[in-house]
N, C-alpha and C positions, 0 to 999 in steps of 0.2 A: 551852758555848753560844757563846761569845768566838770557838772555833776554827770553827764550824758558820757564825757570821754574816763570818766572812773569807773561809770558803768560797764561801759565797753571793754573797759582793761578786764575789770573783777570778770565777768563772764568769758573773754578770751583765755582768761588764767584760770580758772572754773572747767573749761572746755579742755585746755592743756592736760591741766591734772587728772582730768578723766582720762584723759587716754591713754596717760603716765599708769593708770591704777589698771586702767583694762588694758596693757598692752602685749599680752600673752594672748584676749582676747582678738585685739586689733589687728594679731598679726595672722593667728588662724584664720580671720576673714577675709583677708588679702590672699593670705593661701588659697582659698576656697573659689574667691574669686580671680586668680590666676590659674585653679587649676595643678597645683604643685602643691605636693605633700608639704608638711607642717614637722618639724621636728620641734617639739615640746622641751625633751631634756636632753643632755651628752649623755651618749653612752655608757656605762660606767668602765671597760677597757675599749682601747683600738690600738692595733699592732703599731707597730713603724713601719711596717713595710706598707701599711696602708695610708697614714699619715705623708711620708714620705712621695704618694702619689703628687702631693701638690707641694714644692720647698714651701719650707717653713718663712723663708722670708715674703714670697709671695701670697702665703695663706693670710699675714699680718697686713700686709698692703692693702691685699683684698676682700678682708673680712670675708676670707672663704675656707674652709677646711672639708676633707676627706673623712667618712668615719665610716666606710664599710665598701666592700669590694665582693662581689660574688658574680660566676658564672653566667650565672642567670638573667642577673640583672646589672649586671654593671659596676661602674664607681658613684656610691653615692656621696654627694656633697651638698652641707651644710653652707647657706650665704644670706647673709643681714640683706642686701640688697639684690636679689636675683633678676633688676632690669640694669646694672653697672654691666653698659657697653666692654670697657675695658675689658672686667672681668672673664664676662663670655667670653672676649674672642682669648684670653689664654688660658681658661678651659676648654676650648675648640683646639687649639694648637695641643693640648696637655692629653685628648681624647687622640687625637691622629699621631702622636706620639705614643701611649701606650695601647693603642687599637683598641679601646675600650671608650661603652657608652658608658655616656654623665649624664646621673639624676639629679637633679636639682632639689632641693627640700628648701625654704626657708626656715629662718629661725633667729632668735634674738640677739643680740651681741652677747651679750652674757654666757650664751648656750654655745657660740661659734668661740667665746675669749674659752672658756673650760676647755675644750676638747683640742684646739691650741698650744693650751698650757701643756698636753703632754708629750709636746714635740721633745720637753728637756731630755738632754740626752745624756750619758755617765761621762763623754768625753765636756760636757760643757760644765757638770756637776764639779770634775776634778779640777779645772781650770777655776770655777769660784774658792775651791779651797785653796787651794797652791797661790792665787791672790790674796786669800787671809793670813797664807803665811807671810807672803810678804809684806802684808798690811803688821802684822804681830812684828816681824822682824824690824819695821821703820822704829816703829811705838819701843821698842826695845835700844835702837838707838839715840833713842830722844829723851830718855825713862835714866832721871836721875837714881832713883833704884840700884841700877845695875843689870846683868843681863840675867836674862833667864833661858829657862834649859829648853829643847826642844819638846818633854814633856808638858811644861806650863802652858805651852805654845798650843799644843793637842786640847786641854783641857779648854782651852777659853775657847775654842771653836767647835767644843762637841754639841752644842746646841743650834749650830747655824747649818754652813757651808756639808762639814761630812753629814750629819743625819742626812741632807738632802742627798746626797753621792750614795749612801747607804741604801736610800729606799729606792733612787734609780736604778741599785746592784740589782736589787731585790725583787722588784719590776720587772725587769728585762730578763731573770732567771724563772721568775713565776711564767712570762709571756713567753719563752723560751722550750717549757714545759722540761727545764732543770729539775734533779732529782737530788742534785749537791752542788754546792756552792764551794768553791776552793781559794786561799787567800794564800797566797804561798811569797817568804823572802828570796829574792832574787839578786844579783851582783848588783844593779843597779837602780832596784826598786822591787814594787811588789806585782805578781801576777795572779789575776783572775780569771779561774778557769768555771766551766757551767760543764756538768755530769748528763748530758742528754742521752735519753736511752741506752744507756752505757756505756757511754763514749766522749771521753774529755775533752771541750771545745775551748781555745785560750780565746778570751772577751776583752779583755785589756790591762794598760800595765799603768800604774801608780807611781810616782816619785814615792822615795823611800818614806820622806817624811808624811805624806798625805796615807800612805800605806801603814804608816807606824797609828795615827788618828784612827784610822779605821777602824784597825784591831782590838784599839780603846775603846769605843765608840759600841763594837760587836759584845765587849767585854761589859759593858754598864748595860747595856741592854739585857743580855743573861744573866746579871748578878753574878757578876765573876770578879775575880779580886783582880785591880788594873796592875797595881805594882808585881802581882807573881807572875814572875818570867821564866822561872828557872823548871818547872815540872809543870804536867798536862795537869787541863782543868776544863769539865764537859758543866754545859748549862745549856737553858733553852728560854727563847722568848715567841711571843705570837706576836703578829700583825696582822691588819687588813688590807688586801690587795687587790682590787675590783670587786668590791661587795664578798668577797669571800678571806673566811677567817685563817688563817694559813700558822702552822707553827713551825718551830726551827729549832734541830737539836745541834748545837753547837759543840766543839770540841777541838780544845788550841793544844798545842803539840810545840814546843821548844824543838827551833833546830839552826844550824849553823848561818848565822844571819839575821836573827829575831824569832817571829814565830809564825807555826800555820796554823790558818782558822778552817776548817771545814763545816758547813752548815748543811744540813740535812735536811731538808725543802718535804714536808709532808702534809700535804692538801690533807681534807677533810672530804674529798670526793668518796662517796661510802661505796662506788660503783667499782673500786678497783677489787672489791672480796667478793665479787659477784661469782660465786661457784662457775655458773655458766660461759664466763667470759676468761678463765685460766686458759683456753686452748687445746681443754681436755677433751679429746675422740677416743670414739672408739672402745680397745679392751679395755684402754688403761681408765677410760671413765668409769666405765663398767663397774671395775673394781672397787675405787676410791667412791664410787657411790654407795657402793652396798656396806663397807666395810665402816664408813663413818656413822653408820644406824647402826651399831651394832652396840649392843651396851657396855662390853668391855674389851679387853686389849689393849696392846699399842701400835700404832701407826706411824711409820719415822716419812720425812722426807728428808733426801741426801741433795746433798750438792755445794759448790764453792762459796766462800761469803760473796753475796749481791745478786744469788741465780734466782731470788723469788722465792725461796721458802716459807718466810714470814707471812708476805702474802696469800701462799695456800694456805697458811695453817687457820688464818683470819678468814679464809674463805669458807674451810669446814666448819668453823665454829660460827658463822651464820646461819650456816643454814642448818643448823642442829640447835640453835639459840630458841629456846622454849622457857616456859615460866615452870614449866615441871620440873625444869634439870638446872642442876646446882654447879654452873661454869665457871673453874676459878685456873686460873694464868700463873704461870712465873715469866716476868720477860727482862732481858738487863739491853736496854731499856724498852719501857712502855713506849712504843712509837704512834698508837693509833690507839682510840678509844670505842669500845664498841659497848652500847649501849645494852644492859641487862646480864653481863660477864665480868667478872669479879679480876681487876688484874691487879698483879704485885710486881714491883722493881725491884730486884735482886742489890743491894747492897753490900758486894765483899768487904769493904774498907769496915764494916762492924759485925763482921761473922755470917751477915746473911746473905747465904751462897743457895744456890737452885739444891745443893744439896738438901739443908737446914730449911729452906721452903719448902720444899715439899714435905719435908716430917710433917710439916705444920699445918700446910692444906689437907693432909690425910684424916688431920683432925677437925675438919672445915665442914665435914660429911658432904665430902666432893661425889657428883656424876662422872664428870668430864675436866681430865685434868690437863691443860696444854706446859708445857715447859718448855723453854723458849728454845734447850739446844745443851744438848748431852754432850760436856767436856772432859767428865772423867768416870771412873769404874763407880764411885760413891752415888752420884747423879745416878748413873745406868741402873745400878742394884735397884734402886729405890722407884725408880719408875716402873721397871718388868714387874715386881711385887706389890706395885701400885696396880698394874693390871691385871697381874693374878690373882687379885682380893675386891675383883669386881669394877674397877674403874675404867673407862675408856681414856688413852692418853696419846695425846699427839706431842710429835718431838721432831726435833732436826736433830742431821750427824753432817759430818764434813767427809765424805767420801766423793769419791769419784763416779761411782755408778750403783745404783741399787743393791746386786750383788754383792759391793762391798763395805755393805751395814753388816752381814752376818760376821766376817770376821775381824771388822773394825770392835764387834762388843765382847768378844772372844777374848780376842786382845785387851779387853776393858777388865776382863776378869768374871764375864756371866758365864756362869754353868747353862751348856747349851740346851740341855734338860730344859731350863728354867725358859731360857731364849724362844726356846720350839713352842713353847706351851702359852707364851705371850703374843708372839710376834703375828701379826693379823695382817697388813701388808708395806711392801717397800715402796717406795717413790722415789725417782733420781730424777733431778729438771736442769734445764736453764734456758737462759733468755735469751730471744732473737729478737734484730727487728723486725716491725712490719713494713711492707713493700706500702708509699704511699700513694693512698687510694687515688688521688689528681694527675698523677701522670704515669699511673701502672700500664705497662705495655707489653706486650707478648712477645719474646726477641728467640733465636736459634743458636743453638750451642754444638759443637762437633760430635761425631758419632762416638768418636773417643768418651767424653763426659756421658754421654746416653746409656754408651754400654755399661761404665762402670756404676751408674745409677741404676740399671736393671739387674745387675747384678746383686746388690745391696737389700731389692724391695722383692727378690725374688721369692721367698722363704715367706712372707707376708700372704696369708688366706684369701682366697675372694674375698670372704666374707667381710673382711676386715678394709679391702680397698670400696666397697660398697657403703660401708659408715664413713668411712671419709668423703664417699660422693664420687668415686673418681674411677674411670673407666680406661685403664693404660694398655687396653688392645686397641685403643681408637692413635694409639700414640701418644709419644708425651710432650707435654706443651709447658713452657718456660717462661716465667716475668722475672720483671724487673722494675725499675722505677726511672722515668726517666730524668730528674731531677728538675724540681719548679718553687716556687715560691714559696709553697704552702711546706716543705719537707726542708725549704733552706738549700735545695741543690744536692743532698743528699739523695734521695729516691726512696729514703724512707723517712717512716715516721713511727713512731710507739714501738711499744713490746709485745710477747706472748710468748709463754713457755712454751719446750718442748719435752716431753716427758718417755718414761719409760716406768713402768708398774708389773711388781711381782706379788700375786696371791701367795700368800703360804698356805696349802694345804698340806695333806696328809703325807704324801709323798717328800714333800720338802721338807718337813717337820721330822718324817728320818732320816732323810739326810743331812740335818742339822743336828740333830743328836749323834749320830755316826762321825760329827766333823768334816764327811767328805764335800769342802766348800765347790770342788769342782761340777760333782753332782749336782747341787744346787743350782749351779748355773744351766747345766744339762735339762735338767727338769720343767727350769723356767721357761727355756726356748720351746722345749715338748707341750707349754702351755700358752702356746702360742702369743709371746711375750713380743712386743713392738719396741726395739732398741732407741734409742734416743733419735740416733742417726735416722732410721726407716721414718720415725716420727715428724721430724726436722724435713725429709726427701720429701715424703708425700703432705705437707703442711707447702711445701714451696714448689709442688707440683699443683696443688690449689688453688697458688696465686697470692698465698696468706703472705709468706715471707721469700726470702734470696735465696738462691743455694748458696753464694758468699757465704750467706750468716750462718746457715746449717755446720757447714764446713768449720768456720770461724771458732765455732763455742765446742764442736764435737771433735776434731782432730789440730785446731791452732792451727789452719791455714786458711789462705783463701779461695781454693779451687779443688774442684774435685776431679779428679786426673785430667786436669785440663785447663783452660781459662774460663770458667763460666763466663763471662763476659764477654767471651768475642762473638760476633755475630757471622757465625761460620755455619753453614749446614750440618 
């Protein structure tokens, strides 16, 4: 009987452990035979705001979680046991609460605890440190030793508590679609700002001390000296952030209070240099299409630091990226790496200046030479005579409007001779947002704002509102966004320039040797040239972006003789 009930054990534990070994198996079969999708693995991201669909303390209760939210189909959700009565009915209550269908998926504990785990949040991250300090603080009164400084205190918890608060920052400015990270001292501690779309959002504030760890923390990560407080110091480190490799140019700045960190958030998405995708219509494509094929010259684009220039000049240099042609950079700094293109980091602290580089690439047996941004007459010289000896080169200036490249280099000290006989075309940009796509809506503005928008786009050729697609004798029609989840309540989402491009031809070429800058601007418009602004009107007559935004970047207000925003005939 003895040997019969050992039997029965060994094969019940036989039968167990099988199931334990197939139980990924076990469960797709239950799916199959319930009829309800199989969720195999977690996601590798899910927002909060989709998370958030079910609290965090009932998803723990009920071995249930949220990991995807769409239109189409619904809120779907992950659960270990999809016959837990419970369950359902406060997924049925949580469905009539946010009018939304619930898919159900099974899947394993394992797979439901992972996606879970990313409920942590930065407010729960700061609260484990700020109890390490006071964990450090006890041990300091107990510590026949003596006491120690609040630095000791940072260091014994750079491995725990802050890295965790660090990659929560990190996290939530990747899924935020953050373009900078901002660490800044404050009267009463530290604040953390996120750079979205150009536009500075505050995310939260840190005790002083858990704010001072941070900073440390940011500092070992870049290979940065902890103890220098007193002058800036730029480093960069990489992370992983939902399967994808993300870098970070960092840069601490001493100021009244301790110090600011700004981190510079640059995905490896290669789709941001997509020529296609700048927002270029139109003449001004036109131009910048033909003039990049062309084997020599230069090519400036103008505009404020942060309007996008970097990114055009990344974008030309794809699409001209050949195994024929020898593409070599100066940039201070390398912010993106593109494959098959030669780039250099500009070093002033040991003499090598964009000047002194480019002597050097001359001698590189350069095609196409990019320079990251013309600061002085020595730079200027050296590029125009890089052009006139055969090279194609693209460059940035800091002016205000295309026309004001020709006598920004004037004033650099180029003989406009030299200028005329280089200069191939101008480009002035900047960046708006886009109206977002999920709750973009078509609203009405006063006749006041109408008339002075026709006014504006008046001087603009058929031919030119036909490449834009846009027919303004049927009348003109106005979005906006109306603010939803997906945009955060703003009504938009992303960016896109907006541009204006001057060819130099023949007639500008004497006019620039003549110096008369006015003429030049005369000519440009007689070339049927699309000012920023017309660019900006009819991009948000399309529906692309706001006339807010137009307004915003090209006169520093928000309305254009009127309220765009009010919903007035």
């Amino acid at each position: 009987m003895e040997d019969k009930n050992k039997k029965h054990q060994k094969d019940e534990k036989k039968s167990n452990s099988s199931i334990v070994d197939n139980g990924v198996d076990s469960l797709e079969e239950r799916a199959k035979e319930m009829k309800i999708p199989f969720l195999k693995k977690a996601p590798s991201a899910v927002s909060d705001s989709i998370l958030r669909i079910i609290p965090e303390k009932t998803a723990r209760n009920f071995n249930m979680v949220a990991f995807e939210d769409s239109e189409s189909k619904g809120v779907s959700v992950a659960m270990v046991d999809p016959q837990d009565i419970q369950a359902l009915d406060v997924l049925r209550f949580i469905a009539e609460k946010e009018k939304k269908e619930i898919n159900i998926h099974i899947a394993s504990a394992e797979v439901v605890r992972e996606i879970i785990d990313k409920y942590n949040t930065a407010e729960e991250a700061v609260e484990a440190v700020v109890e390490s300090f006071e964990l450090e603080r006890f041990k300091d009164q107990r510590s026949l030793l003596g006491k120690r400084n609040v630095d000791d205190q940072q260091n014994n918890i750079q491995d725990a508590p802050v890295s965790k608060l660090v990659s929560v920052v990190i996290k939530h400015a990747v899924e935020k679609r953050a373009s900078d990270i901002h660490l800044e001292p404050t009267d009463d501690g530290y604040r953390i700002r996120f750079r979205v779309d150009g536009v500075l959002y505050a995310s939260l504030i840190l005790p002083m001390e858990v704010g001072k760890a941070f900073v440390s923390r940011i500092k070992i990560l870049s290979n940065l000296k902890i103890d220098e407080k007193r002058k800036p110091q730029d480093g960069r480190f990489n992370v992983s952030e939902g399967g994808e490799n993300i870098d970070f140019r960092v840069s601490t700045f001493p100021v009244v209070g301790g110090e600011k960190v700004v981190m510079r958030v640059l995905t490896k998405d290669k789709g941001i240099f997509d020529f296609s995708k700048l927002g270029l219509i139109g003449h001004s494509k036109e131009i910048l299409s033909r003039k990049i094929n062309e084997p020599n010259g230069i090519i400036l684009i103008t505009g404020p630091t942060g309007s996008g220039k970097s990114t055009t000049l990344y974008s030309f240099l794809n699409v001209i990226n050949q195994d024929t042609r020898n593409i070599v950079t100066l940039e201070d700094p390398v912010e993106y790496s593109i494959e098959g293109v030669n780039q250099s980091q500009i070093k002033p602290e040991i003499g090598y200046d964009f000047a002194n580089g480019l002597r050097s690439i001359l001698r590189q047996d350069p095609n196409v030479i990019m320079v990251g941004e013309i600061r002085d007459g020595e730079t200027a010289e050296l590029a125009i005579h890089a052009a006139l000896t055969g090279h194609l080169v693209f460059s940035t200036l800091h002016t205000n409007s295309a026309i004001g490249a020709v006598p920004r280099l004037v004033d650099m000290g180029i003989e406009p001779f030299l200028l005329s006989s280089s200069l191939k075309a101008v480009a002035a940009q900047r960046l708006v947002r886009k109206i977002c796509t999920s709750c973009k809506e078509e609203f009405s503005v006063s006749d006041k704002v109408k008339n002075n928008l026709l006014e504006e786009i008046k001087n603009v050729p058929e031919e030119e509102l036909k490449k834009y697609d846009l027919d303004i004798s049927k009348g003109l029609k106005f979005y906006k966004g109306r603010g939803c989840e997906e945009c955060g309540g703003t009504g938009l989402k992303g960016r896109l320039a907006i541009y204006e491009c001057i060819e130099v031809n023949e007639s500008i070429q004497e006019a620039i040797n003549e110096g008369k800058e006015m003429k030049v601007d005369e000519l440009a418009k007689s070339q049927k040239m699309i000012t920023m602004k017309q660019d900006g009107i009819l991009k948000a007559l399309k529906g692309m972006t706001a006339l807010s935004e137009v307004e915003r970047v090209t006169e520093g207000s928000l309305t254009i003789g009127g309220d765009v925003d009010d919903d007035r005939g």
